[in-house]
BATORDREN-825592 format. One record per atom (N, C-alpha, C, O): residue in three letters; atom name; x, y, z. Coordinates in nm, 3 decimals. Layout:
BEGIN
KOLPA     r    a         X         Y         Z
KOLPA   ALA   CA         X         Y         Z
...
***
This chain:
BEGIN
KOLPA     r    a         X         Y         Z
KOLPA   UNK    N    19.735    13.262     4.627
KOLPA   UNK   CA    19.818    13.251     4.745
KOLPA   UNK    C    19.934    13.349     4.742
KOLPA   UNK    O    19.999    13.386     4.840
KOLPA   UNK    N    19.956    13.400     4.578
KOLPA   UNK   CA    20.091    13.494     4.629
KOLPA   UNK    C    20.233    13.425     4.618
KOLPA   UNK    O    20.255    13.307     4.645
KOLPA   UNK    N    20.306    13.500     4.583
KOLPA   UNK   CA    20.464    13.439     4.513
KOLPA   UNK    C    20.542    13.420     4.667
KOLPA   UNK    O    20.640    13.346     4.665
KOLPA   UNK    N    20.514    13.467     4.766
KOLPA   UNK   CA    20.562    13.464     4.907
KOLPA   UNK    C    20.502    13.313     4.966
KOLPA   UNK    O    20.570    13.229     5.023
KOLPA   UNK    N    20.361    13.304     4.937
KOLPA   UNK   CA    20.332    13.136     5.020
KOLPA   UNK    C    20.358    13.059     4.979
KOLPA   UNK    O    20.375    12.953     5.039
KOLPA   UNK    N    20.385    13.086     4.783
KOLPA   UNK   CA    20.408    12.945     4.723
KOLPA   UNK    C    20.556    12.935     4.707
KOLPA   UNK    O    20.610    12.846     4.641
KOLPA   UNK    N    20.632    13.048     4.780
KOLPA   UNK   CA    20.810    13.018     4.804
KOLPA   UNK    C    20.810    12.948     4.939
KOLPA   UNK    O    20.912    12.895     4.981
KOLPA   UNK    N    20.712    12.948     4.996
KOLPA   UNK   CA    20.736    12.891     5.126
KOLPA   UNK    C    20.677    12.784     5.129
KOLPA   UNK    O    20.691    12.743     5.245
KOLPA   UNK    N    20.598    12.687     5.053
KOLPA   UNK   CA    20.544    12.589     5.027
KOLPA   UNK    C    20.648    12.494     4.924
KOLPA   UNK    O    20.641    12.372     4.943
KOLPA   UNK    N    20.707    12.522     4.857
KOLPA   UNK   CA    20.858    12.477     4.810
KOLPA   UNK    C    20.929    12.482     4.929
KOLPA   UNK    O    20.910    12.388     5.007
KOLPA   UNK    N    20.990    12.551     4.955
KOLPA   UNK   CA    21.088    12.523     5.061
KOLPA   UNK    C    21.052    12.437     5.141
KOLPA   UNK    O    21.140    12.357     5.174
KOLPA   UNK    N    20.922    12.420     5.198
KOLPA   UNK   CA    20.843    12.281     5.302
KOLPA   UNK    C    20.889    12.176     5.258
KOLPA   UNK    O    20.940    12.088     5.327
KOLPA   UNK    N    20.871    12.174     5.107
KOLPA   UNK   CA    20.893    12.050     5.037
KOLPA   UNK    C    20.959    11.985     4.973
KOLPA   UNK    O    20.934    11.893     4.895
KOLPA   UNK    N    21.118    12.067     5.028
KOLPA   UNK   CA    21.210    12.032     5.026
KOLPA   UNK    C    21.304    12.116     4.905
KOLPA   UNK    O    21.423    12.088     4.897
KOLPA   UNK    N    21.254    12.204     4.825
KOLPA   UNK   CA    21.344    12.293     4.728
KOLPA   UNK    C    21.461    12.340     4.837
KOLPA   UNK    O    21.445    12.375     4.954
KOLPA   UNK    N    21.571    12.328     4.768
KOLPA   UNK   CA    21.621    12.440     4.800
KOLPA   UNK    C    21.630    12.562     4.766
KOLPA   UNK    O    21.598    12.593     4.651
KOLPA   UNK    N    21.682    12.672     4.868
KOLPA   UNK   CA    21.646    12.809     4.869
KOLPA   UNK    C    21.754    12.859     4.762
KOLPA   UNK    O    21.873    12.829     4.762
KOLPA   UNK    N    21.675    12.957     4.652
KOLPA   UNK   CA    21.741    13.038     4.568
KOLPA   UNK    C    21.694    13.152     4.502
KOLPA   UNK    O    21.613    13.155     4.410
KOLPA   UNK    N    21.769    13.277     4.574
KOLPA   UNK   CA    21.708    13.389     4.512
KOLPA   UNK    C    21.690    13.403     4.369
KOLPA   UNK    O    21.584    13.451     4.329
KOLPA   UNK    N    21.762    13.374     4.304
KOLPA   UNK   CA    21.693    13.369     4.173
KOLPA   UNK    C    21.548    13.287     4.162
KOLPA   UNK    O    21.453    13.339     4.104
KOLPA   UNK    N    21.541    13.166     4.217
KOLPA   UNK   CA    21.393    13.134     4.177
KOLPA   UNK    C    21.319    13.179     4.240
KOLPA   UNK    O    21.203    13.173     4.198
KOLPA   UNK    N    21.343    13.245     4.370
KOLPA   UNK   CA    21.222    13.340     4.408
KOLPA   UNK    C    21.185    13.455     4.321
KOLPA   UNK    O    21.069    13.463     4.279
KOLPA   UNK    N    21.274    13.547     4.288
KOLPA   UNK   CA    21.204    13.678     4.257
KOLPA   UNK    C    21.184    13.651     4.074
KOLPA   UNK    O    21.133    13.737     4.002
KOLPA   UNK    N    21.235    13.510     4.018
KOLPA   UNK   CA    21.164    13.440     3.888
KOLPA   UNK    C    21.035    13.472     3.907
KOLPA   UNK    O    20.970    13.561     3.853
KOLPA   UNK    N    20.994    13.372     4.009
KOLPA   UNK   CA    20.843    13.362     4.047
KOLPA   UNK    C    20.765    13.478     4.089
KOLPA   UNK    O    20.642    13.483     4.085
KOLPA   UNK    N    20.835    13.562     4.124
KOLPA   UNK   CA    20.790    13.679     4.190
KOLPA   UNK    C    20.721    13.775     3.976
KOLPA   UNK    O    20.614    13.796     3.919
KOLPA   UNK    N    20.842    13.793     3.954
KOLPA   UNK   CA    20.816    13.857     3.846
KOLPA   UNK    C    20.734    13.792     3.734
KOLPA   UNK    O    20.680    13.860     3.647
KOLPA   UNK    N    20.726    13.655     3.741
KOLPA   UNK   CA    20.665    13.579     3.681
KOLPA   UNK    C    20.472    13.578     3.660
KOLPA   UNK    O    20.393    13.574     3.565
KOLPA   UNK    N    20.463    13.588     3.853
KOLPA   UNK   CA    20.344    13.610     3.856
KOLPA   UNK    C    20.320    13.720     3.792
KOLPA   UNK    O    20.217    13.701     3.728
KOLPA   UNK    N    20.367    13.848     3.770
KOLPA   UNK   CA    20.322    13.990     3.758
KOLPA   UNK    C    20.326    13.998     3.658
KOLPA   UNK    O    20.314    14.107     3.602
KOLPA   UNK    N    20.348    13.873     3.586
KOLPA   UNK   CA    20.389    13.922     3.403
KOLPA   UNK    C    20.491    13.971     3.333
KOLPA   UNK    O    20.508    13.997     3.214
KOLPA   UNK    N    20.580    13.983     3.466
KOLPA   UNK   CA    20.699    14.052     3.403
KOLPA   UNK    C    20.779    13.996     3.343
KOLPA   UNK    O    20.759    13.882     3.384
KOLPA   UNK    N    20.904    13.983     3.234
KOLPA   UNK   CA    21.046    13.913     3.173
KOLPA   UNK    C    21.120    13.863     3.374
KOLPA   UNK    O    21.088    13.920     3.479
KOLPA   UNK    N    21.165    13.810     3.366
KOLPA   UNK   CA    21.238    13.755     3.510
KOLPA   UNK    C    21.362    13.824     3.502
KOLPA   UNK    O    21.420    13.809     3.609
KOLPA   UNK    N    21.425    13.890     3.427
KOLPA   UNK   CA    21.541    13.970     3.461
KOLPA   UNK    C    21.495    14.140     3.465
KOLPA   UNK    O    21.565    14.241     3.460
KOLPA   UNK    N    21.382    14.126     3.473
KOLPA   UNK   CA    21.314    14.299     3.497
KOLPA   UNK    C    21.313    14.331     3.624
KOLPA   UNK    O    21.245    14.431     3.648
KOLPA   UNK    N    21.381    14.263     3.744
KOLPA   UNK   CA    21.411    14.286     3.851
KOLPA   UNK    C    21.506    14.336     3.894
KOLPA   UNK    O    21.604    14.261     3.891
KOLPA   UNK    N    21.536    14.497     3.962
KOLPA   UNK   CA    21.668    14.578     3.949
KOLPA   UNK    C    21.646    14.652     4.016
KOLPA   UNK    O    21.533    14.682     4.055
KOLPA   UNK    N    21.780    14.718     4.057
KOLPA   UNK   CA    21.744    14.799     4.160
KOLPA   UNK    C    21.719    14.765     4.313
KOLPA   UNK    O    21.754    14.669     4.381
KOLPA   UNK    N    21.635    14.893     4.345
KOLPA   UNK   CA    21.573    14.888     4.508
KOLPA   UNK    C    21.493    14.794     4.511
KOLPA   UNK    O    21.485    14.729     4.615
KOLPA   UNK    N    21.410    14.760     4.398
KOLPA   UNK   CA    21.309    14.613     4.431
KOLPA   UNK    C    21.388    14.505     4.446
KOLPA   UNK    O    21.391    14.437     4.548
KOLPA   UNK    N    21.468    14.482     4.325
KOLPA   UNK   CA    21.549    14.355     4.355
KOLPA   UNK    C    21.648    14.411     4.490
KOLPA   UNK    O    21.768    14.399     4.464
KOLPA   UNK    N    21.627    14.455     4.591
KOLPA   UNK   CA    21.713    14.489     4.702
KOLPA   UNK    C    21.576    14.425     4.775
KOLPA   UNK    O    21.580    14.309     4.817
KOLPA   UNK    N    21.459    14.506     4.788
KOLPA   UNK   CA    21.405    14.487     4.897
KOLPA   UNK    C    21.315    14.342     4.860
KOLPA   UNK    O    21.249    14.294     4.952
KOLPA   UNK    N    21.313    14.280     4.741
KOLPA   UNK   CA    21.278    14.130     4.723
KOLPA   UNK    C    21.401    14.050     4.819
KOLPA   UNK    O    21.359    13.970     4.903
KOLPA   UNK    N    21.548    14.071     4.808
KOLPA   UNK   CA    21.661    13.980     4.852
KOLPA   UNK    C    21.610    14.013     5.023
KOLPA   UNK    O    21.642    13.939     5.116
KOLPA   UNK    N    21.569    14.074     5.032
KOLPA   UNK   CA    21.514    14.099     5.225
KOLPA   UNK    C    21.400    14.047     5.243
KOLPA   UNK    O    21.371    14.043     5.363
KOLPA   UNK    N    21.285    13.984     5.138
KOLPA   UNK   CA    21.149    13.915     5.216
KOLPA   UNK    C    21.252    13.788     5.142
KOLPA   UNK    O    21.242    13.692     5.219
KOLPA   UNK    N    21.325    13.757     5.050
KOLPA   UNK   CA    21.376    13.626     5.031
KOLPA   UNK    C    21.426    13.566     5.147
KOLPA   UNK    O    21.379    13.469     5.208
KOLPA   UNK    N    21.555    13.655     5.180
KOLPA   UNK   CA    21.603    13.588     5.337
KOLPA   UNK    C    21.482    13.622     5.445
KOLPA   UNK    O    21.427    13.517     5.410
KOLPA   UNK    N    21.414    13.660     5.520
KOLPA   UNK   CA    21.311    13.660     5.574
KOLPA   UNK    C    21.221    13.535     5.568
KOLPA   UNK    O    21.191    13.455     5.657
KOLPA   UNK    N    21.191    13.539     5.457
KOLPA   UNK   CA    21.173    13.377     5.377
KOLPA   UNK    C    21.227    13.234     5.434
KOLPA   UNK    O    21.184    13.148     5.511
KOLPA   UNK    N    21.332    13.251     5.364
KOLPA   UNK   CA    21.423    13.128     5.425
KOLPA   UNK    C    21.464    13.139     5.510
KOLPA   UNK    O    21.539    13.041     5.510
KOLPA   UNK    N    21.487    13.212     5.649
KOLPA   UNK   CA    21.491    13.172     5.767
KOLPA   UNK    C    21.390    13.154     5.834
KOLPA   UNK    O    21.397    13.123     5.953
KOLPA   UNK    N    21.281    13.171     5.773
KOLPA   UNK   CA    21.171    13.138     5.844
KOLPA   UNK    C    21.105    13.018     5.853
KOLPA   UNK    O    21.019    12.985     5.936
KOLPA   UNK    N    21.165    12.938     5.737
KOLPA   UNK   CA    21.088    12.809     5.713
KOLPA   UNK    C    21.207    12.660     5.771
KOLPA   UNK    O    21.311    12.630     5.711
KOLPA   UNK    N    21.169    12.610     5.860
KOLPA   UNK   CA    21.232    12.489     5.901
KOLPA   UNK    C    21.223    12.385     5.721
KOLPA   UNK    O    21.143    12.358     5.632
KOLPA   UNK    N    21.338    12.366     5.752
KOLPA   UNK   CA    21.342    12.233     5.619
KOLPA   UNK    C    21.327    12.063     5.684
KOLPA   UNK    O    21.357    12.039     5.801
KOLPA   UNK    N    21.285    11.971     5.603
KOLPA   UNK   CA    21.311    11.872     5.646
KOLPA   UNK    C    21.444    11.813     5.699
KOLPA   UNK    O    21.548    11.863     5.657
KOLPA   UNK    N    21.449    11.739     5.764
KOLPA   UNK   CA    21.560    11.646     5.787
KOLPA   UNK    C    21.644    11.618     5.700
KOLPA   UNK    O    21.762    11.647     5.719
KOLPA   UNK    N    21.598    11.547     5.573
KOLPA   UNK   CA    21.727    11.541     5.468
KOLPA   UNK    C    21.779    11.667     5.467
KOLPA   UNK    O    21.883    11.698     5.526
KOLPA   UNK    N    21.698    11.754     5.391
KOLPA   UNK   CA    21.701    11.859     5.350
KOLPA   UNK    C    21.859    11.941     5.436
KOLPA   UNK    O    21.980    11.942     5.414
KOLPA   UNK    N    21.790    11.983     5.512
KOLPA   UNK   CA    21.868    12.045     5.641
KOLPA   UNK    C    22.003    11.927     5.606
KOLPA   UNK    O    22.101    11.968     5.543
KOLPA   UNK    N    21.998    11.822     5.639
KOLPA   UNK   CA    22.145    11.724     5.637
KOLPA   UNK    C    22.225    11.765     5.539
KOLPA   UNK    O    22.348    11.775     5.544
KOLPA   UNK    N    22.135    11.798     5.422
KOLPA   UNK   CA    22.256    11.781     5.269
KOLPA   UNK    C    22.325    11.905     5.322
KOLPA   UNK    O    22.445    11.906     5.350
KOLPA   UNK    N    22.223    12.039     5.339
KOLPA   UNK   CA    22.293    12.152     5.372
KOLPA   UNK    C    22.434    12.114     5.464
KOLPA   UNK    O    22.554    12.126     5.438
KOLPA   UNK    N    22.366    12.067     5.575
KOLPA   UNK   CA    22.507    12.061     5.649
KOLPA   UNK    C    22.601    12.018     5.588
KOLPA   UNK    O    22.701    12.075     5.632
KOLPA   UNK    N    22.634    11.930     5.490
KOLPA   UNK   CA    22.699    11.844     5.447
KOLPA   UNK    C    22.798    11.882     5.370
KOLPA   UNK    O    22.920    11.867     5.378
KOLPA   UNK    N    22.679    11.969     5.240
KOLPA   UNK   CA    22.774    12.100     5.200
KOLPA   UNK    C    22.835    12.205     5.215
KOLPA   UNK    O    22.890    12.274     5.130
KOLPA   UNK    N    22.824    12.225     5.369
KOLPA   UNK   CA    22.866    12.328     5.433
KOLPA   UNK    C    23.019    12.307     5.501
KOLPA   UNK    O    23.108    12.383     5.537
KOLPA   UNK    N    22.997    12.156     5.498
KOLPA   UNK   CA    23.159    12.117     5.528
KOLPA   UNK    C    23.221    12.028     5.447
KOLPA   UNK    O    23.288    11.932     5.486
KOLPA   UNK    N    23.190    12.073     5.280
KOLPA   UNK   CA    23.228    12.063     5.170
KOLPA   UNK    C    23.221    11.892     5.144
KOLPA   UNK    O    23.327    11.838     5.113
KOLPA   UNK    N    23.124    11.826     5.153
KOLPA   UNK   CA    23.078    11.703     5.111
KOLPA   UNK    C    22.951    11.668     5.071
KOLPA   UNK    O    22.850    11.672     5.141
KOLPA   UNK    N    22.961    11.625     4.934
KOLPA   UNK   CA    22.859    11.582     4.868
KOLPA   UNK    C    22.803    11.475     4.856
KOLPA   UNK    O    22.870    11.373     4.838
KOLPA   UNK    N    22.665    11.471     4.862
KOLPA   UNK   CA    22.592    11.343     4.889
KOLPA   UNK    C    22.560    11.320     4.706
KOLPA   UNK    O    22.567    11.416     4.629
KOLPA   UNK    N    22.531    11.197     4.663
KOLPA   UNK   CA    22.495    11.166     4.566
KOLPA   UNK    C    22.341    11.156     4.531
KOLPA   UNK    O    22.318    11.040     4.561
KOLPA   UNK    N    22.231    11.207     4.488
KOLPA   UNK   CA    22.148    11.146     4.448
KOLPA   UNK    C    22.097    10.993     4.476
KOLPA   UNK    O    21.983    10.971     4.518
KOLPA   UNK    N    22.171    10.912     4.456
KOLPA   UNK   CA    22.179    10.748     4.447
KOLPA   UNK    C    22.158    10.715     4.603
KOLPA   UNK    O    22.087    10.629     4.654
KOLPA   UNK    N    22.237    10.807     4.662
KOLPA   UNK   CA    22.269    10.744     4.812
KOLPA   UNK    C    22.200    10.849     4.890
KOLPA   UNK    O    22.263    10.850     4.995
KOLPA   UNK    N    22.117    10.929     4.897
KOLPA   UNK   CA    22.000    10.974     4.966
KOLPA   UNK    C    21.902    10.904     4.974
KOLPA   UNK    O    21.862    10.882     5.088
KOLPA   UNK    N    21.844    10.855     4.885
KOLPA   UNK   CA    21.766    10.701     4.928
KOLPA   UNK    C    21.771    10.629     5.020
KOLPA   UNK    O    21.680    10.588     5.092
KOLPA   UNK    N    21.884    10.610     5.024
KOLPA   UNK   CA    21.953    10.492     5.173
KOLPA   UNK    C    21.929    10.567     5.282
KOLPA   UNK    O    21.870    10.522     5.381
KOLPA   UNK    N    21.958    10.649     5.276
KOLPA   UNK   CA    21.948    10.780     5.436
KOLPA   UNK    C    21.813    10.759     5.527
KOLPA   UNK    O    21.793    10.830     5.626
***
């Protein structure tokens, strides 16, 4: 499937988005060490990353926590359940 469908098949399922674990996975598949990413690649990986994540709708929680932390409040583990 490729380090691009299975970043977007996480994100479906609720990961949140992080360039580091994308281009992990990216270099991962290829065999590479995960900090062998530099440069113009690690430039033009951070452009299919965001490409990436704006492309994929998140769930409902998902999307909520974001908001949540976006106006600097944290949900607990414990109390996402309840939600």
């Amino acid at each position: 499937m490729g380090a691009d469908e299975a970043y977007v098949r996480l994100l479906q399922a609720g990961t949140r988005p992080h360039f580091i674990g994308y281009y992990v996975l990216v270099m991962g598949l290829q065999g590479r060490p995960w900090n062998d990413c530099k440069g113009e690649e690690k430039k033009a990986l951070r452009v299919k990353f965001d490409a990436i994540k704006s492309s994929v709708s998140t769930a409902p929680e998902t999307q909520m926590i974001s908001d949540l932390d976006a106006i600097g409040i944290r949900v607990a583990p414990k109390d996402l359940k309840e939600v």
